[in-house]
C-alpha positions in Angstrom: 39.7 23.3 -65.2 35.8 22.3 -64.5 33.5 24.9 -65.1 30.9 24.9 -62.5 27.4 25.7 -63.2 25.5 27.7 -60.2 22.0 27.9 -61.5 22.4 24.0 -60.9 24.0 24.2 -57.4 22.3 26.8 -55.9 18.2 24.9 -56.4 20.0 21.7 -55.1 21.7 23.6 -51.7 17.7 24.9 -51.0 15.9 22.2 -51.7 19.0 20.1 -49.2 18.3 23.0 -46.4 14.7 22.7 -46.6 14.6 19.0 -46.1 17.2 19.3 -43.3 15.4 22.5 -41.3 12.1 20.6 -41.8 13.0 17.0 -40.7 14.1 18.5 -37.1 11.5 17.7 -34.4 9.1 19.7 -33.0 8.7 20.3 -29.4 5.9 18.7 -28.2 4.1 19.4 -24.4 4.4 17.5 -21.6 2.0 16.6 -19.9 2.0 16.3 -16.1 1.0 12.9 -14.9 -1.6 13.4 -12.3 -1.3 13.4 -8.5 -2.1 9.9 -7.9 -0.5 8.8 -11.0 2.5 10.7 -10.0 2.8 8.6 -6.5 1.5 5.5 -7.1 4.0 2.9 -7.0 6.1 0.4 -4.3 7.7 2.1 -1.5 10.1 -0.3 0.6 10.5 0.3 4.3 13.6 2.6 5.8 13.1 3.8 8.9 11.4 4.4 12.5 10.9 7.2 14.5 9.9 6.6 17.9 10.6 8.5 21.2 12.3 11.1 19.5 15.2 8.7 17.6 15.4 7.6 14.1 16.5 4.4 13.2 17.4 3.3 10.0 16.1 0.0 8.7 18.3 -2.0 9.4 18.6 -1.4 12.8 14.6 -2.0 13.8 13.0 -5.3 14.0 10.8 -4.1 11.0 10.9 -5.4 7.0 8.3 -4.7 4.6 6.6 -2.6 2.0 3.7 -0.3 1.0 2.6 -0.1 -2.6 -0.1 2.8 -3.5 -1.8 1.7 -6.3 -4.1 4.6 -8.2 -8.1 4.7 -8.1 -8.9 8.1 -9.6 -6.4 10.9 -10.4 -6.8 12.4 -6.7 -7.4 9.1 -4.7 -5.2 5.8 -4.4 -5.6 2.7 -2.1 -2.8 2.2 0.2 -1.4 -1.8 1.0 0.9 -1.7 3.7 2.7 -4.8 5.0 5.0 -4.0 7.4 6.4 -6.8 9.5 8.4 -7.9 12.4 11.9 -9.0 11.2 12.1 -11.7 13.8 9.0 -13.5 14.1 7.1 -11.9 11.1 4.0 -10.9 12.8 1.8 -8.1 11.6 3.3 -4.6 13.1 0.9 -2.5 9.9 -0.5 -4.7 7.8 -3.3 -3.9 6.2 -5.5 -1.5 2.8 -7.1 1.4 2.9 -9.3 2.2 -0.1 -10.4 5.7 -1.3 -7.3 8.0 0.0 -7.2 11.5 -1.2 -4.0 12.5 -2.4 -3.4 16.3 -2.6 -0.7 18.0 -4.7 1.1 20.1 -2.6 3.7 21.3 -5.5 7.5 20.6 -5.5 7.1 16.5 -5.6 5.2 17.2 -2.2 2.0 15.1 -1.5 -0.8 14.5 1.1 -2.4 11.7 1.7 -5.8 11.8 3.7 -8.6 9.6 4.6 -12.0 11.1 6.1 -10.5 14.5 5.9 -7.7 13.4 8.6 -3.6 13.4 7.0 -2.3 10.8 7.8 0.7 10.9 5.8 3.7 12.8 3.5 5.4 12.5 0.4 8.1 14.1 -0.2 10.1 13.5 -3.7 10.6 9.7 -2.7 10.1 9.4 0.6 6.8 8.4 2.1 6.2 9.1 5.6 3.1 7.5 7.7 2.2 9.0 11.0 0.9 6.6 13.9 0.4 6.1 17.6 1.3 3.0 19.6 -1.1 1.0 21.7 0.7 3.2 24.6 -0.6 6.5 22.8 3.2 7.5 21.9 3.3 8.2 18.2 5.9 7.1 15.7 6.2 7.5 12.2 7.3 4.9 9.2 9.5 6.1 6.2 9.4 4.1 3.0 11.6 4.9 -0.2 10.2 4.4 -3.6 
């Protein structure tokens, strides 16, 4: 029978435990990208509301995109390039510099130009508020 020696053991078990407890990572903070940061990005067109009805996509004449690309952390500028389907004439097409972009907390945003909203975003869904030529307003959904 080996005879074991514990005075040999027991400095090698603490010195293992200490490299093990000590090699685990520390928690670091996250920082919170900020508001603009947050929503800038390509959002692709999904839907029309017009006269009360929403359509989906693919059942509107409409294809396109909207891409809100950051400026400072509260303003972005806004490309939008929303087209007909059929003849692929302009239906929004367009930029917009120097938006304002308020948090509104939950993944909720604002957008704003000349202290008028203009537009939502909610988690991934952008929403854009308009009026027709007729004065009957509609609103455009893009998903990021």
């Amino acid at each position: 029978m080996k005879n074991i020696n514990y005075f040999r053991i027991i400095p090698l078990l603490i010195i293992l435990m200490t490299g093990v407890l000590s090699s685990c990572k520390k928690d670091k903070d996250i920082i919170a990208p900020d508001a603009a940061t947050a929503i800038a990005g390509q959002y692709g067109y999904s839907e029309l509301t017009y006269n009360g009805k929403t359509l989906p996509a693919n059942q509107t004449d409409l294809k396109g995109s909207v891409t809100l690309n950051r400026q400072t952390s509260t303003q972005v500028e806004i490309s939008l390039d929303i087209r007909m389907k059929s003849s692929n004439s302009e239906f929004l097409v367009g930029s917009l510099d120097d938006v304002e972009v308020a948090d509104k907390g939950d993944g909720n945003y604002s957008l704003s130009y000349e202290g008028e909203e203009f537009a939502q975003i909610k988690g991934k869904k952008l929403t854009f508020k308009g009026e027709d030529v007729d004065g009957v307003p509609f609103t455009i959904g893009a998903t990021k």
